[in-house]
C-alpha positions as CSV (number, residue, x, y, z in Angstrom):
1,X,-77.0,-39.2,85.3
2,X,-73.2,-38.1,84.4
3,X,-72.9,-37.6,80.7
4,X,-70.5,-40.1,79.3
5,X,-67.6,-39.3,76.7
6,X,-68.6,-40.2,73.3
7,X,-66.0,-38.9,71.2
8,X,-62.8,-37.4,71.3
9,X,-62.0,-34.8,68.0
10,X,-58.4,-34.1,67.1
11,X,-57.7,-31.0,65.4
12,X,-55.4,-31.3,62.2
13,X,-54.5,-30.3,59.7
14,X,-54.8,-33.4,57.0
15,X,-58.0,-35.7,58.2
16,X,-57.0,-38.2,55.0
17,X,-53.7,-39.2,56.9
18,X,-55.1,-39.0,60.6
19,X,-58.2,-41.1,60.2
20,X,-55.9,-43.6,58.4
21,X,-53.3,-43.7,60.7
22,X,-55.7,-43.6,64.3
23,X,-58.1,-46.0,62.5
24,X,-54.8,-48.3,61.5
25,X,-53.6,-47.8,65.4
26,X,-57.2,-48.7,67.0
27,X,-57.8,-51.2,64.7
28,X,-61.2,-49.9,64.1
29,X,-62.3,-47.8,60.2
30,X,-64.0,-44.9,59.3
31,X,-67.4,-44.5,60.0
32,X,-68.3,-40.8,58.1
33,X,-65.8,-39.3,56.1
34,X,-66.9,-35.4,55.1
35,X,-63.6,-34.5,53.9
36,X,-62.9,-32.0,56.8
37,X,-64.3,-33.7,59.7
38,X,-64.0,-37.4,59.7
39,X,-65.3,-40.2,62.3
40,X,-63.8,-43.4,63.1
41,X,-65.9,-46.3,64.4
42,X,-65.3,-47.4,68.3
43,X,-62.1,-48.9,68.8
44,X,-63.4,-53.0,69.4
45,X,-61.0,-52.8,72.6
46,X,-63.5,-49.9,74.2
47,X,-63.6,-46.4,74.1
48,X,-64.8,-43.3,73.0
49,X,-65.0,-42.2,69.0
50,X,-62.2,-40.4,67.4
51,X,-63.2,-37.4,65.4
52,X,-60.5,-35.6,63.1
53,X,-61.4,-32.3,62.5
54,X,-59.4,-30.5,59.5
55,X,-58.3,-26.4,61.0
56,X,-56.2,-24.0,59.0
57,X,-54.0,-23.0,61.9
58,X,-51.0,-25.5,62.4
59,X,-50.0,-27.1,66.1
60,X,-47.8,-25.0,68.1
61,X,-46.4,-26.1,71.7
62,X,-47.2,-29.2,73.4
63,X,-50.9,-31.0,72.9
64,X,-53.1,-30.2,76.3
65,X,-54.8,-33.6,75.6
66,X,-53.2,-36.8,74.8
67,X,-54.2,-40.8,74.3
68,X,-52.9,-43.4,76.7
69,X,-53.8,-46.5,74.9
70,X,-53.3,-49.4,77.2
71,X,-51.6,-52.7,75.9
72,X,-51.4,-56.4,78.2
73,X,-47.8,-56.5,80.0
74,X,-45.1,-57.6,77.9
75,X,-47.5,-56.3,74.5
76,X,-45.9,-52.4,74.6
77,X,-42.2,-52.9,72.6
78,X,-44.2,-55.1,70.0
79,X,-47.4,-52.3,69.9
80,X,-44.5,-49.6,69.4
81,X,-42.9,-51.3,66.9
82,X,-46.3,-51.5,65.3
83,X,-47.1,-48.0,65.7
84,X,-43.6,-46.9,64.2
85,X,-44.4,-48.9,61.5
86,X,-47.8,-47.0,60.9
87,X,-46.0,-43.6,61.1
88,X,-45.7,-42.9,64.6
89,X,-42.5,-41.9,66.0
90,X,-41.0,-42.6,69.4
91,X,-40.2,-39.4,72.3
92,X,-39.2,-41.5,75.0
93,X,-40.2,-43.9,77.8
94,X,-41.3,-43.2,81.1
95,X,-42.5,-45.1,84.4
96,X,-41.6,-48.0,86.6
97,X,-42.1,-50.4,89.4
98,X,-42.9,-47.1,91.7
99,X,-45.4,-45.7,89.2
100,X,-46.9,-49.0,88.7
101,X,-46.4,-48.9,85.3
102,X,-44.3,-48.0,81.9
103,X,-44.9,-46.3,79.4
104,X,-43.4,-44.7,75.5
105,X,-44.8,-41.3,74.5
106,X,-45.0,-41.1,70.6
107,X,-45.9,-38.7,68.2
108,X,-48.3,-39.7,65.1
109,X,-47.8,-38.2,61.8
110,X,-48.6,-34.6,62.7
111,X,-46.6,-34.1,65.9
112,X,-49.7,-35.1,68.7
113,X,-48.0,-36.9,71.8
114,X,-49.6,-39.8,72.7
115,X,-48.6,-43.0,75.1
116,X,-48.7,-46.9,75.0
117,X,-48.3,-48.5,78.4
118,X,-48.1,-50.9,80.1
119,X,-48.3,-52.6,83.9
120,X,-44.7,-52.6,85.2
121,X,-43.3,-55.8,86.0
């Protein structure tokens, strides 16, 4: 049997405002808090974990890895809007009837690019 993903563990640089912003954003809470490495519960809407892991070097150059959280059609503006509100801020938006869908790459409160799309209609 193929091992499954469990979790997925962000590197930053202040866990405090990362597992409160991703737990916010997934709707989900912390499940251990060690002060440098901190674990949110499942998202409810499926998933892995998110793990936020406190490192004294600070981002450079674009994140290799990104979320694409998935929202119903007609759902992303409103989910954005959310996000912004949250502390996320908006890059850009992507996508179409030829991809198949649409999408806005945002940035949450330390810089990491991540997306919310949604089906193109």
């Amino acid at each position: 049997m193929a091992p499954a993903i469990a979790m997925v563990t962000v590197d930053c640089a202040d866990t405090r405002v990362q597992s409160q912003f991703w737990a916010a954003a997934l709707g989900t809470e912390v499940r251990v808090d060690f002060g440098d490495w901190v674990m949110l519960e499942p998202p409810p809407a499926g998933g892995p974990s998110v793990g936020l892991q406190r490192v004294p070097e600070p981002r450079s150059g674009k994140n290799r890895l990104h979320f694409d959280l998935a929202v119903a059609p007609g759902d992303r503006q409103r989910e954005v809007e959310r996000l912004v509100g949250l502390g996320a801020a908006v890059v850009g938006e992507r996508g179409g009837a030829e991809a198949g869908f649409v999408w806005t790459t945002l940035t949450d409160p330390e810089g990491n690019e991540f997306c919310v799309a949604e089906p193109a209609q």
